[in-house]
C-alpha positions in Angstrom: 41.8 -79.5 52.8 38.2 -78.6 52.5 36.0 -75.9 53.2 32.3 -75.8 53.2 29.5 -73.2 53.5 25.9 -73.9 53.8 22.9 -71.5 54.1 19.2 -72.8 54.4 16.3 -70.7 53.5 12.8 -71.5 54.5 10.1 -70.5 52.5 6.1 -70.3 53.2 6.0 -71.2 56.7 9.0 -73.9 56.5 7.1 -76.3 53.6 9.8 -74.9 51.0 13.5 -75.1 51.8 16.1 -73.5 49.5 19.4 -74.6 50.4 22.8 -73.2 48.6 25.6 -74.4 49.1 29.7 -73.5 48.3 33.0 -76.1 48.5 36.3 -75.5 48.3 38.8 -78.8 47.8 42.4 -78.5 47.8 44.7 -81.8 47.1 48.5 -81.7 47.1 50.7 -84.5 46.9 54.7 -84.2 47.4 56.5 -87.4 46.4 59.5 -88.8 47.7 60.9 -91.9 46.7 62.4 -94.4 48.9 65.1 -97.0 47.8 62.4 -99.8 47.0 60.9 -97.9 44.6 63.8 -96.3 43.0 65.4 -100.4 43.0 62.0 -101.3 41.4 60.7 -98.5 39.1 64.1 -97.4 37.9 62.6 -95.9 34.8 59.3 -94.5 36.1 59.0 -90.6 36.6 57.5 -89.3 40.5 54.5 -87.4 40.3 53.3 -84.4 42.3 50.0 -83.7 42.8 48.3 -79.9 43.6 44.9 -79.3 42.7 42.0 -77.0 43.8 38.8 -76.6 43.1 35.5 -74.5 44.1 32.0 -76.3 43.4 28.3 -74.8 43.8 25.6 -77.2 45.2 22.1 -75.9 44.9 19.0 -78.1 46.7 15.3 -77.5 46.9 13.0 -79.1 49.5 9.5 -78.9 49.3 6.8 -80.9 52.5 3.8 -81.2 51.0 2.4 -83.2 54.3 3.8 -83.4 57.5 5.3 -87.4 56.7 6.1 -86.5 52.9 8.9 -84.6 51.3 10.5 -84.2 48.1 13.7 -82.5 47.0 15.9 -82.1 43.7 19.4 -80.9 44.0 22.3 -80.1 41.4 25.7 -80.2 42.0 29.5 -79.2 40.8 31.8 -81.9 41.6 35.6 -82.4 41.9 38.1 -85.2 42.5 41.8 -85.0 41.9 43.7 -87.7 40.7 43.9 -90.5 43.4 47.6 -90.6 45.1 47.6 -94.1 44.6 46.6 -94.3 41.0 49.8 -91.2 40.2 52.3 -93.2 41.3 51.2 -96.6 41.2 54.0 -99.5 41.1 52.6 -103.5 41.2 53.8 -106.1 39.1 53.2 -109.7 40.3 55.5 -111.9 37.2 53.7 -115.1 38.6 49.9 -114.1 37.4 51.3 -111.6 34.8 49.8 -108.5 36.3 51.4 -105.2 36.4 50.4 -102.2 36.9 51.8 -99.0 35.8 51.2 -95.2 36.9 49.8 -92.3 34.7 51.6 -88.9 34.7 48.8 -87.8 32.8 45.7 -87.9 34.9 43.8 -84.7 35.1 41.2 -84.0 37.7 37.4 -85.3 37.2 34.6 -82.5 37.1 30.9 -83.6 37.0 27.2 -81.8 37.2 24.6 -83.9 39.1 21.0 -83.5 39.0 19.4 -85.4 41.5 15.6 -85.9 42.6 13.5 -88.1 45.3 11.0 -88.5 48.1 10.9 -89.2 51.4 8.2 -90.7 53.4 8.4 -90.7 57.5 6.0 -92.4 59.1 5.2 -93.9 62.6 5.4 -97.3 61.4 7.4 -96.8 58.0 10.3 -95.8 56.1 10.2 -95.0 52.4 13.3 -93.0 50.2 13.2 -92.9 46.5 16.0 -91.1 44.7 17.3 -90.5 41.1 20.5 -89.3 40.0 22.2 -88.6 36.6 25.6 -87.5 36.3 28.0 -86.1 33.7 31.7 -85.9 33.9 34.2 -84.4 32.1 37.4 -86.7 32.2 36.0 -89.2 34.2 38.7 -91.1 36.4 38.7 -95.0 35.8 41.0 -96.6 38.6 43.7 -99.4 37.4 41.2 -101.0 34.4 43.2 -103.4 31.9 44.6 -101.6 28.5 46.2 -104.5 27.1 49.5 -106.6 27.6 52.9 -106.3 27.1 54.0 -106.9 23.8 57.1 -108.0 25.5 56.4 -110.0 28.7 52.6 -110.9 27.6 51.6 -109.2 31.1 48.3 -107.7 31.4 48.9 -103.9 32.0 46.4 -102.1 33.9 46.4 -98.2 34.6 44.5 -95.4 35.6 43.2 -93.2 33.1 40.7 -90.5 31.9 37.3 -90.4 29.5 37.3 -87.7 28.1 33.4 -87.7 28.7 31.2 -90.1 30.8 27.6 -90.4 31.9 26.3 -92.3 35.0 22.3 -92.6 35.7 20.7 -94.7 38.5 18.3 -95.0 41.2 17.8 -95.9 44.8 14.9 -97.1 46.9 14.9 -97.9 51.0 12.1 -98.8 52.5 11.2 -100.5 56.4 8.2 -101.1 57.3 7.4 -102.4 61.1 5.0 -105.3 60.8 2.7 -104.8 63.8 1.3 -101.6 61.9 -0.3 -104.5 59.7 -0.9 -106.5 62.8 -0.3 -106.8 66.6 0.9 -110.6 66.5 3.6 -109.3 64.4 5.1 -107.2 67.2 8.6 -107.0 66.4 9.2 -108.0 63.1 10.5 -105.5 60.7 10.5 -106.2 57.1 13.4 -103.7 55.0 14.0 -103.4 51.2 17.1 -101.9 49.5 17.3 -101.7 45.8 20.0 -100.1 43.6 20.2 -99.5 39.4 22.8 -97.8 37.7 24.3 -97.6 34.0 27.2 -96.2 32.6 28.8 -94.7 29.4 31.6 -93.8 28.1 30.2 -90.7 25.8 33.4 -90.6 23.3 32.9 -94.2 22.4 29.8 -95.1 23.7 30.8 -98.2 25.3 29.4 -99.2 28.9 31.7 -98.3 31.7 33.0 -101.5 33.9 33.3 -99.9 36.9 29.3 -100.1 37.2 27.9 -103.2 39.0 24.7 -104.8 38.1 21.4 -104.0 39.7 21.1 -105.4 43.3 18.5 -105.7 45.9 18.6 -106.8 49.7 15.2 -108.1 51.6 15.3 -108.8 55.4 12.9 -109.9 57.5 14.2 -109.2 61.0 12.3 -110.0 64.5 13.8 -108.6 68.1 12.0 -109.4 71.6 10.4 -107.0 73.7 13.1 -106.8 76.0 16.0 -107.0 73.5 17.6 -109.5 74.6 17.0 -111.7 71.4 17.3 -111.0 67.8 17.1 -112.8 64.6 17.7 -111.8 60.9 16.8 -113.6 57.1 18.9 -111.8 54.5 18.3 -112.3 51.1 20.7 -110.5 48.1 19.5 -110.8 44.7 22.5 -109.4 42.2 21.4 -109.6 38.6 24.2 -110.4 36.0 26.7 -109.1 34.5 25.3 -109.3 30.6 28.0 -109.1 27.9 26.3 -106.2 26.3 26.8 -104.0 29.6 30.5 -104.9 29.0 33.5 -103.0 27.7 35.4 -105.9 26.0 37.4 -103.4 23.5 40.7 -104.2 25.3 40.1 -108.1 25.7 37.1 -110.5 26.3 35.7 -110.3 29.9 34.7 -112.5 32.0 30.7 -112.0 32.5 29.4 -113.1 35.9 25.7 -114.7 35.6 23.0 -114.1 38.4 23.1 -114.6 41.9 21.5 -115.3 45.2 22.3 -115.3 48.6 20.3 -116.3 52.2 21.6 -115.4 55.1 20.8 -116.3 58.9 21.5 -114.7 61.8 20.7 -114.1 65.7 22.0 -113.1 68.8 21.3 -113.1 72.5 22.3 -110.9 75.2 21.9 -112.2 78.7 23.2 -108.9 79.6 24.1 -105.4 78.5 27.1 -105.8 78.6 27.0 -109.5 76.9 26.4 -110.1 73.8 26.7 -114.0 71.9 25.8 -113.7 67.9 26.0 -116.6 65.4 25.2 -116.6 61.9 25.0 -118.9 59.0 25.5 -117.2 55.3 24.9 -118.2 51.5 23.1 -120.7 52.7 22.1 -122.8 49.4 26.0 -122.6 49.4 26.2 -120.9 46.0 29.3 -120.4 43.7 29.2 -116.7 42.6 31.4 -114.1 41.8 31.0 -110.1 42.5 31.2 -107.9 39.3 34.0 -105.4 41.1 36.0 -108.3 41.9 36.3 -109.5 38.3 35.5 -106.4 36.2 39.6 -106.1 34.8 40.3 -109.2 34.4 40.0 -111.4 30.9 37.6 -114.2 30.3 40.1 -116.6 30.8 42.6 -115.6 33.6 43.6 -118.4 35.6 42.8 -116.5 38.7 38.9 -116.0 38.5 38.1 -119.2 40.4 39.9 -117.7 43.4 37.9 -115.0 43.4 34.5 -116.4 43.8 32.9 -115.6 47.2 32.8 -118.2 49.9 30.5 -121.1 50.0 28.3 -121.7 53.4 30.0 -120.2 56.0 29.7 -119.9 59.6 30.4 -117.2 62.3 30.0 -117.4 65.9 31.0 -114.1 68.4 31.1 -113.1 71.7 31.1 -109.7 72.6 31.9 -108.4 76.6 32.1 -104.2 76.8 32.7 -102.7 80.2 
């Protein structure tokens, strides 16, 4: 259940904006175990869940121009335990995976301050934000803590930092190519870039639940009459380097650099008709996403399953009525 309350307070003729803001969060979980879980987790305690929580969100908007804005915000946050992660049971014998619950998790608090700009325009997009964040027993979902001393599984469980920092930054921008000039009426070019670190504050090791900087550039061109449409895609992910990675528990595996091209287009004959086709990763690159890999040791057997699909293609035809 949540409840939220919002007031918005404009300032000298609307170019100041004070907005304050109240939430109230309540999570309750009552377990009841089935047979399968009693048959498989014989000797694992059932957690309940009831948490609440009121947080404070203050934000501050200031137009200095009729395209241009800027804002800062800070903010109370609050997440419970995940359900899943409480009461977790998963235990493959033939990787040597299991997972096991935590009892023990306590709800995650943070404080955000946040700042960024905002550009509107008739021909252009632009949004630039910064965030940092602090939390106070900062949730890490089902990492790796070790193996069995018995079995020689790899044991993975949710658990709280007791203290945690994450800092980053976004950009977006699209920008309409004829503004630049008329032949290039209906090409759009669009930028999205992200950054963000981690820390774990009582040990000061990087958190692995952070993936590396990325950025996405398209170059996109639709007809007049919409009827056709075609898209370049590029993804540039930098890697994963071994210094930005919590190996405390076991050696990681560290996924290098990678770059993708994607091409697609469609055509519609009709509204109601729509054919699309695409080609993607088309240097037909081996890589592998960091959140895909990030608990797993440097030399588990199943990595090379895990790294994304060669050249692929896709071909789709839509009818709505």
């Amino acid at each position: 259940i949540g409840l939220w309350a919002q007031d918005e307070i404009a300032l000298a003729d609307g170019r100041w904006q004070l907005l304050p803001a109240l939430r109230w969060d309540a999570y309750r979980l009552d377990s009841e175990p089935d047979a399968i879980w009693r048959a498989d987790n014989p000797d694992t305690a059932i957690v309940d869940i009831d948490e609440s929580r009121v947080t404070p969100r203050l934000g501050l908007l200031y137009r200095p121009g009729e395209r241009w804005s800027l804002y800062s915000q800070y903010a109370a946050g609050f997440r419970a335990p995940p359900f899943q992660d409480a009461n977790i049971g998963f235990d493959l014998p033939l990787f040597g995976y299991r997972a096991i619950p935590n009892a023990d998790l306590r709800s995650e608090t943070s404080n955000t301050v946040e700042a960024g700009l905002r550009w509107l325009g008739a021909e252009s997009r632009l949004a630039l934000t910064l965030f940092h964040t602090d939390y106070d027993d900062f949730i890490e979902s089902r990492v790796l803590i070790g193996r069995d001393p018995t079995s020689g599984d790899l044991l993975f469980q949710s658990r709280n930092l007791d203290r945690a920092r994450i800092r980053g930054a976004d950009l977006r921008y699209d920008q309409r190519l004829s503004a630049w000039s008329n032949r290039l009426a209906g090409w759009t070019l669009s930028l999205a870039a992200y950054w963000a670190e981690g820390e774990n504050r009582t040990t000061d090791a990087p958190l692995n639940s952070i993936a590396p900087p990325q950025a996405v550039l398209g170059l996109d061109w639709r007809s007049r009459n919409d009827a056709w449409d075609l898209a370049v895609t590029g993804t540039f992910t930098a890697a994963k380097d071994a210094d930005d990675i919590d190996s405390s528990d076991e050696a990681r595996f560290a996924t290098t650099s990678w770059t993708t091209l994607d091409l697609t287009g469609g055509w519609r004959p009709w509204d109601r008709l729509e054919l699309r086709a695409g080609v993607f990763n088309l240097t037909d690159e081996r890589y592998w996403r960091w959140l895909d890999v990030a608990n797993l040791a440097a030399n588990d057997p199943v990595i090379p399953l895990l790294s994304r699909p060669g050249r692929s293609y896709s071909v789709s035809l839509r009818l709505s009525y």
